[in-house]
C-alpha positions in Angstrom: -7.7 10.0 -88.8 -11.5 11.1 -88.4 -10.0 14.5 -87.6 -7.6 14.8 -91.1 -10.5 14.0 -92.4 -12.9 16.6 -91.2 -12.4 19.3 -93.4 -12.2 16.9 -96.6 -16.6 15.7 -95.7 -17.7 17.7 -98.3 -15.8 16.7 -101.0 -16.0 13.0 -99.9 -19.6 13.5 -100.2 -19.3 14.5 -103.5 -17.2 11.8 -104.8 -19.4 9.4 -103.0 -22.7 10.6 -104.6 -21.3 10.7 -108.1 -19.4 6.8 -107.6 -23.1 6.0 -106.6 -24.5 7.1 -109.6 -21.7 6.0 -112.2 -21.6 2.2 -110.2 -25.0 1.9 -110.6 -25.5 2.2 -114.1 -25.7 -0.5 -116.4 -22.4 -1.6 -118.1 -19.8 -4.1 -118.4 -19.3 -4.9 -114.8 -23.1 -5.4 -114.2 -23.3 -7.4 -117.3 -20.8 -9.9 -116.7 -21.4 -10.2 -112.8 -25.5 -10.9 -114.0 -24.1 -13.3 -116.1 -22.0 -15.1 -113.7 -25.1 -15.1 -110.9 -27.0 -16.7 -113.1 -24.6 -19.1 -115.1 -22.3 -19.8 -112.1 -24.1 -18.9 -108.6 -23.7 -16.8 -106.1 -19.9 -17.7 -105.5 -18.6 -17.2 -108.9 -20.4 -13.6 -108.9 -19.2 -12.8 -105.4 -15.3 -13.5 -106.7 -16.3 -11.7 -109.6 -17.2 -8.7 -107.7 -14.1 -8.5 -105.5 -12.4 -8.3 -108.8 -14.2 -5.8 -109.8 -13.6 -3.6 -106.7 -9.7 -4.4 -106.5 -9.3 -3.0 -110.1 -11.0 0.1 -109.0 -7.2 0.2 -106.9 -5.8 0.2 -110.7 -7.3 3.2 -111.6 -6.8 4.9 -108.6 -2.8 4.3 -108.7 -2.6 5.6 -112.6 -4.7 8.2 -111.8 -2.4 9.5 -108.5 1.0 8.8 -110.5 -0.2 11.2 -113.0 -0.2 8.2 -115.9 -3.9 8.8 -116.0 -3.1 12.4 -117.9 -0.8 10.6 -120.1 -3.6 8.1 -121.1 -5.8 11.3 -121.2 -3.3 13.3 -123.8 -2.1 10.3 -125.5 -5.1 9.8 -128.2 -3.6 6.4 -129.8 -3.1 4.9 -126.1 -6.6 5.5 -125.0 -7.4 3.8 -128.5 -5.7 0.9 -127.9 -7.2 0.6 -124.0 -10.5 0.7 -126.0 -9.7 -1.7 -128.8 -8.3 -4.0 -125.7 -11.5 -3.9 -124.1 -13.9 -3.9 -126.8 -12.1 -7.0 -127.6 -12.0 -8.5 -124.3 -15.9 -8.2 -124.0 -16.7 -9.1 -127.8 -14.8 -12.5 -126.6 -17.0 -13.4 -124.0 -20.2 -12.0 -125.9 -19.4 -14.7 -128.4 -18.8 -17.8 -125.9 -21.9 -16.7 -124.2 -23.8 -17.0 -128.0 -22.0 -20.4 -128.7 -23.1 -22.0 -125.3 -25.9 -24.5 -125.0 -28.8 -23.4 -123.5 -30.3 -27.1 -123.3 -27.7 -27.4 -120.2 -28.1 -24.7 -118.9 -31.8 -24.6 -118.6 -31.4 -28.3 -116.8 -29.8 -26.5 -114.4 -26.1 -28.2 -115.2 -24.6 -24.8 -114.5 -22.3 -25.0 -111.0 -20.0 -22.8 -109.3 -17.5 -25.4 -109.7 -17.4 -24.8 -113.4 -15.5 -21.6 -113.1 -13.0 -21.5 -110.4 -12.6 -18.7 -108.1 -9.5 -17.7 -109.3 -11.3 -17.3 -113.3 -14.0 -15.7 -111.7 -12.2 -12.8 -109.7 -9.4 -12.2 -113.2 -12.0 -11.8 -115.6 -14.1 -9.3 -112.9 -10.7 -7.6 -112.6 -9.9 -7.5 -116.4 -13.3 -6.6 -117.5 -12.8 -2.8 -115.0 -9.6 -2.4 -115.1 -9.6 -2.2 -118.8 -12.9 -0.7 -118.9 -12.3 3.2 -120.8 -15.2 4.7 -118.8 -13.7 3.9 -115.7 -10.4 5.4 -116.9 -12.5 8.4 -117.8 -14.6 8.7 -114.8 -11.6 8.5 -112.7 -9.0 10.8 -114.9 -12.5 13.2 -114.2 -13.2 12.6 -110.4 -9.1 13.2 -109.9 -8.9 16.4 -112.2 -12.6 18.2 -111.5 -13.5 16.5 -108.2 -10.9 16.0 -105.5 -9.0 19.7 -105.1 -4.9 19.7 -105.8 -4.9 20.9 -102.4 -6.3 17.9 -100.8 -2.9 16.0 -99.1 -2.3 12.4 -100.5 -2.9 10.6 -97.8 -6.6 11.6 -97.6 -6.9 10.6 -101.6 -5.6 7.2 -100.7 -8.3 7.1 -98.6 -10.7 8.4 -101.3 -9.3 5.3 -103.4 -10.1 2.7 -100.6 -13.4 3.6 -99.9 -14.2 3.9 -104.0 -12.9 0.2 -104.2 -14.6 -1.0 -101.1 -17.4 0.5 -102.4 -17.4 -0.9 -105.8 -16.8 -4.2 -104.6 -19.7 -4.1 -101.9 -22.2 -3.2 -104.5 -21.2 -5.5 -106.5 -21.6 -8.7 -103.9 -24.9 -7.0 -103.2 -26.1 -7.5 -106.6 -24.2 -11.6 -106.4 -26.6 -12.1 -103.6 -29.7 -10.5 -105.0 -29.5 -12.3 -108.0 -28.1 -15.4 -106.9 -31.1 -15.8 -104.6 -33.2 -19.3 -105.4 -36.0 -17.3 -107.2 -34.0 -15.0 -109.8 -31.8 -17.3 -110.4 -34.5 -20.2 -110.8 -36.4 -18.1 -113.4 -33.3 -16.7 -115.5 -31.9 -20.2 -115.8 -35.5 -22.0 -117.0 -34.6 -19.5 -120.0 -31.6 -20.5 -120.3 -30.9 -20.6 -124.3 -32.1 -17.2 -124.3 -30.4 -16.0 -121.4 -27.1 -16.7 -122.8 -27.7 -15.4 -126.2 -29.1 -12.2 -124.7 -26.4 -11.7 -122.4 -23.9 -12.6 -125.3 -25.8 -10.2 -127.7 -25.6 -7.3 -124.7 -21.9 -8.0 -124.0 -21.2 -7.6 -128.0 -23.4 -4.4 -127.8 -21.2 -3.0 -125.4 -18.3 -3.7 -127.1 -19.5 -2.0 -130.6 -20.7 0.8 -128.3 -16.8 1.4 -126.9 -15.2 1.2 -130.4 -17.6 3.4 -132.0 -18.3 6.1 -128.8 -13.9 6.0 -129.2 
């Protein structure tokens, strides 16, 4: 395998570098796995995150089947992915503003509250129907990764963009899950919610309008 893969290190390098830089920039995913660390714990974020990384395996597929250029060419479908989304994150924005921060500041919060299964869905819903991601990936598979390079070896390419999703992802569970962040977010509880609300209604304005 490490020998296929030889003359394909340069343009793995290249898709790793730019994943690192899209992943690591603010957005839906962060939001929503910040707001489970905090609200939830460590667990709920972790399940979260695998969510996250599994749905990167959704994007991949579309992308490799060739349904990602019909998304791309088919201006009323990318609308509706958007609409979807916007929607999807507007929904959570607005139980985030209606919760009460008087619990949550007390600390009532537990990992128990939202079951694993919940936890790892809406981490899988929130990318997969995320139209940057569908973007980014319609980009990295048309600009990126050559027509030349064999199928196998992008299948690989899609792998190690999930793994490395999710991996970043449960870094960021653990960081801030850890006593102290989590500690101080939560003694601000009624503003932490309605921030985090406010930020994931922001976001979805900010996909309906950037459509």
């Amino acid at each position: 395998m490490l020998a296929q893969l030889q003359p394909y290190w340069l343009e793995f390098i290249t898709i790793a570098t730019v994943h690192l830089l899209a992943v690591a920039s603010p957005g839906p995913d962060f939001a929503i796995v910040l707001k489970h660390s905090v609200s939830y714990g460590r667990r709920a974020a972790i399940y979260t995150s695998v969510g996250i990384g599994l749905a990167i395996l959704l994007h991949v597929a579309y992308s490799l089947l060739g349904i990602g250029l019909l998304i791309q060419t088919t201006p009323w479908l990318f609308t509706v992915l958007t609409y979807a989304a916007a929607a999807y994150l507007a929904y959570i924005g607005v139980k985030a503003l209606g919760s009460h921060g008087g619990a949550n500041a007390q600390g009532s919060h537990k990992s128990g509250q939202l079951s694993d299964k919940k936890a790892f869905v809406i981490g899988f819903i929130t990318n997969g129907l995320n139209p940057k991601a569908t973007l980014f990936f319609l980009s990295l598979f048309a600009v990126v990764i050559s027509v030349n390079t064999p199928m196998q070896i992008k299948l690989v390419y899609g792998v190690y963009l999930a793994l490395a999703t999710g991996l970043w992802f449960v870094a960021l569970s653990f960081l801030l899950g850890s006593g102290a962040v989590r500690s101080f977010l939560q003694s601000k509880g009624y503003w932490f919610d309605r921030i985090m609300g406010g930020l994931l209604i922001a976001l979805a304005v900010r996909l309906v309008l950037a459509g």
